[in-house]
N, C-alpha and C positions, 0 to 999 in steps of 0.2 A: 510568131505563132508558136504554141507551146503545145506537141502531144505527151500524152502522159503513155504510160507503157501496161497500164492498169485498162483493160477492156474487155470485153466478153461478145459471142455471137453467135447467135442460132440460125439453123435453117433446114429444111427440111425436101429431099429429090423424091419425086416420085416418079420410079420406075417400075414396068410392065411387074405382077404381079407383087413386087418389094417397095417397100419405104425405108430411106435411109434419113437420120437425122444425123445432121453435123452440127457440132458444138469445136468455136474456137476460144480459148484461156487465153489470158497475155495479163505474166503480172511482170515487178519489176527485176532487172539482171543487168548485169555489169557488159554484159555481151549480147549474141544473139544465142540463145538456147533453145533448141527446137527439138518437140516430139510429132511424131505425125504418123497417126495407127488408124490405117484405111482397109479395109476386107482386102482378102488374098485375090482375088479376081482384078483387082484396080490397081495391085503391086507395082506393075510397069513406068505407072503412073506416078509414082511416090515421090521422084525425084523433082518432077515438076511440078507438083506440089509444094514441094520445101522452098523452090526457086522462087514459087511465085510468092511463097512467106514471106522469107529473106527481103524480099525485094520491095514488099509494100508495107510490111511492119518494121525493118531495122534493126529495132535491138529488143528485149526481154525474154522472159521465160516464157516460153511459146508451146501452149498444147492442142492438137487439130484431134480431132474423134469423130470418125464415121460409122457408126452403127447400126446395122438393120433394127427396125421399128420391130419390138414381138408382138405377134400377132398371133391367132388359132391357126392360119392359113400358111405363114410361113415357119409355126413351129412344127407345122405336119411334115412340112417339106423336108424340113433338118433330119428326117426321121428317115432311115432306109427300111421301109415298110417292106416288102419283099425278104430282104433279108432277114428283118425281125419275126416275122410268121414263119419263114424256114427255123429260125432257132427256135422258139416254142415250138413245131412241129417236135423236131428232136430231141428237146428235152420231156417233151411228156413220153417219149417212146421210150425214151431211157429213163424215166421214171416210173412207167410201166413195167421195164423189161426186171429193173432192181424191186418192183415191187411198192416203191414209196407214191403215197399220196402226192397229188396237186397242191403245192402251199400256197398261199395267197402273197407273197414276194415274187413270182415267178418272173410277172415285168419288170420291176426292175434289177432282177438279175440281167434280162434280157438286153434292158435298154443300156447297160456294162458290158455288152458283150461286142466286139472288135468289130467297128465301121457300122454300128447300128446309127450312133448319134454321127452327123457328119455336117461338115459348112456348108457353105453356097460355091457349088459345083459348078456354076455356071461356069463359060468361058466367055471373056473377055469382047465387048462388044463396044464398038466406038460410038452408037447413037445414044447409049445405056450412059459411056463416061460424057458424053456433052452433056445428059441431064445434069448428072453427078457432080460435074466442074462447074455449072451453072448454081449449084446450090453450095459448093463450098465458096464462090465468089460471092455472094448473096450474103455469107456466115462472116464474109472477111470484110463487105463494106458496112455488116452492123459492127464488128468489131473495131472499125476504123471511126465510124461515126462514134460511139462509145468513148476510142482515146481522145478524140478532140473535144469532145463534152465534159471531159476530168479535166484536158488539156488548159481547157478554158476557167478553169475552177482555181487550178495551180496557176495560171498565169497571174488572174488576179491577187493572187495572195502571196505571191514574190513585189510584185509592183507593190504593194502594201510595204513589204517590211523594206524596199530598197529607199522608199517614200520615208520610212519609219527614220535607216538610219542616217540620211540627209539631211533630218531633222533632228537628230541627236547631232550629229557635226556641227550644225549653224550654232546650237545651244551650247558649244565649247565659248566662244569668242568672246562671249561678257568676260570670262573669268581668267581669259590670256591674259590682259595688262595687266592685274592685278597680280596673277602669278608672278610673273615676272617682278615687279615691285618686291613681294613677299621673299623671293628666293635672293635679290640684292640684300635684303635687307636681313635676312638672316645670315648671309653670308660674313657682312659686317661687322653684327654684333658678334658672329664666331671668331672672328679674325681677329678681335677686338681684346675677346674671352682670353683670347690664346696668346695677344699681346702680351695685357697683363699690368703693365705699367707705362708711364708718359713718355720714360727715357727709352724703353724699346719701340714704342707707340711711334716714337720719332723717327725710328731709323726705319721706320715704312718708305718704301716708294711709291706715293699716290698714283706716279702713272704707270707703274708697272700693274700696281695694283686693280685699276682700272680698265686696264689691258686682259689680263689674266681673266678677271668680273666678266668683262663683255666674251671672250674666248668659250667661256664655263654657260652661257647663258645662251649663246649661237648655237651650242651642243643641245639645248632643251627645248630648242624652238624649233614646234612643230609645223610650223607652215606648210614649206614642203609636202609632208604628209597628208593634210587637209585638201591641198590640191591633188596629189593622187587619187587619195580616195574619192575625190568628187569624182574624176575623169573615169576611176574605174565602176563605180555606181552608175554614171552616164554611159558607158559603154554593156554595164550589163542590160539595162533596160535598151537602149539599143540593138542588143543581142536578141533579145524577148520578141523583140515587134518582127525580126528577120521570118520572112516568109516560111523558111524551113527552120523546125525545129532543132536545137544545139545542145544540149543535155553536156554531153562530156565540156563542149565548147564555156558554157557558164561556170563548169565547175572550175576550170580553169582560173576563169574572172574571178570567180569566189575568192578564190586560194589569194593572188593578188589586195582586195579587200582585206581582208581578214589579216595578212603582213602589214598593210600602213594603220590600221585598228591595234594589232599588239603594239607597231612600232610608237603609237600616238601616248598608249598607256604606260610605255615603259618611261617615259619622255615627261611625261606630264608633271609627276613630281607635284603634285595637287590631288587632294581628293576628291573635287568637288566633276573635277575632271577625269579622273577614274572611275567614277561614279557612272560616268556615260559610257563612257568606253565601256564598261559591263554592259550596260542597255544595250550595247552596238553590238556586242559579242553577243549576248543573247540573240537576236534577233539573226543573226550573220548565222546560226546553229539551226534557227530554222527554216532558213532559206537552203542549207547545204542538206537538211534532210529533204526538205521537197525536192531537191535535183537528183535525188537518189531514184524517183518514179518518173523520170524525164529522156525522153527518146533522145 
């Protein structure tokens, strides 16, 4: 199973007089990076919030936003109306006493003036946060539903390219014996080149020479290679189907791949066979960006 670290989730508490909407972010991150900015009144609460993040999301860049709904009703509220009528009281008297007219700014001088705008004063009410942790729970299983729905997008399109490079492997093998052939036989005519004539021609040792031939041609043969990389292809889609997602776990596997892939190319000593091995490498580039958005 594959979650992606890419989700989003909404939801919305209704408490006595107030509406609070929560918005949960999750993009991708190398760790767990968590922001969590809840009204002063639910402060207490902060930390277990983050725990319960932590604990169900894993890893990425994690933002929680609880904000009161504006409304007429609770923009009134935010308003220290008392106070605000005492200071116009007092400013029109001291504008009286100096003489000056009424100017048409006078509110919002007022509404600047110290504790007229103020938050939500409430204090701290545990039937108010069961609403409240009911609607961030609500925001955290659409954001979970969300990762498994990308989850499931990425999964498919890893089994794709691991599919892809299986299949560029198999299409090596026509052109092994052949290689092989080619690289004796060039070897030969160099040997040959460099001889130069019959009378040094002669003082060849054919079984040394044949010794050395097979030594030189053991070093190029990728076999080996071709079997790891099956096992490590077969281990990463075996990683994919694992109940709980593995992100860092695959990059691993990657890393692996991607060593018997250069090691294959450097070996090859064929074009036709370098030629894949780029297919392989391309492909192998965008599977390691997908695990970049992978829990």
């Amino acid at each position: 199973m594959i979650i992606s670290m890419t989700g989003y989730g909404k939801a919305a508490a209704e408490l006595p007089g107030r509406t609070y909407i929560i918005e949960i972010k999750s993009l991708n991150s190398k760790g767990l990076d968590l922001s969590v900015k809840i009204p002063g009144v639910f402060r207490e609460k902060e930390i277990e919030v983050r725990n319960l993040l932590s604990q169900r999301l894993v890893r990425g860049k994690v933002e929680l936003y609880v904000s009161p709904e504006r409304t007429p009703e609770s923009a009134a509220r935010s308003i220290n109306v008392p106070l605000a009528l005492q200071y116009q009281k007092e400013l029109k008297e001291l504008q009286a006493s100096l003489n000056e007219e009424t100017g048409e700014g006078l509110l919002a001088h007022i509404l600047k003036m110290p504790d007229v705008m103020q938050g939500d004063t409430s204090e701290f009410d545990e039937a108010n946060w069961s609403v409240l942790a009911e609607g961030i729970e609500s925001a955290l299983r659409a954001t979970e539903t969300f990762r498994l729905s990308e989850g499931k997008i990425l999964e498919e399109d890893l089994k794709l390219r691991v599919n892809l490079i299986l299949s560029f492997l198999d299409s090596i093998e026509p052109f092994e014996q052949n290689r092989i052939n080619d690289i004796k036989e060039r070897i030969r005519t160099g040997f040959q080149n460099i001889a130069g004539t019959d009378q040094i021609q002669a003082r060849i040792d054919e079984n040394r020479f044949e010794q050395e031939l097979i030594f030189y041609i053991e070093r190029l043969d990728i076999t080996e290679e071709k079997v790891r990389l099956k096992k490590h292809c077969d281990y990463f889609t075996e990683t994919l189907n694992n109940p709980v997602s593995q992100g860092k776990k695959l990059g691993f596997i990657c890393q692996e791949m991607g060593r018997e892939i250069n090691t294959i190319g450097s070996k090859a000593n064929d074009a036709a066979i370098q030629k894949i091995v780029v297919q392989m490498k391309d492909e192998l580039e965008k599977i390691k960006e997908q695990l970049l958005n992978i829990v």
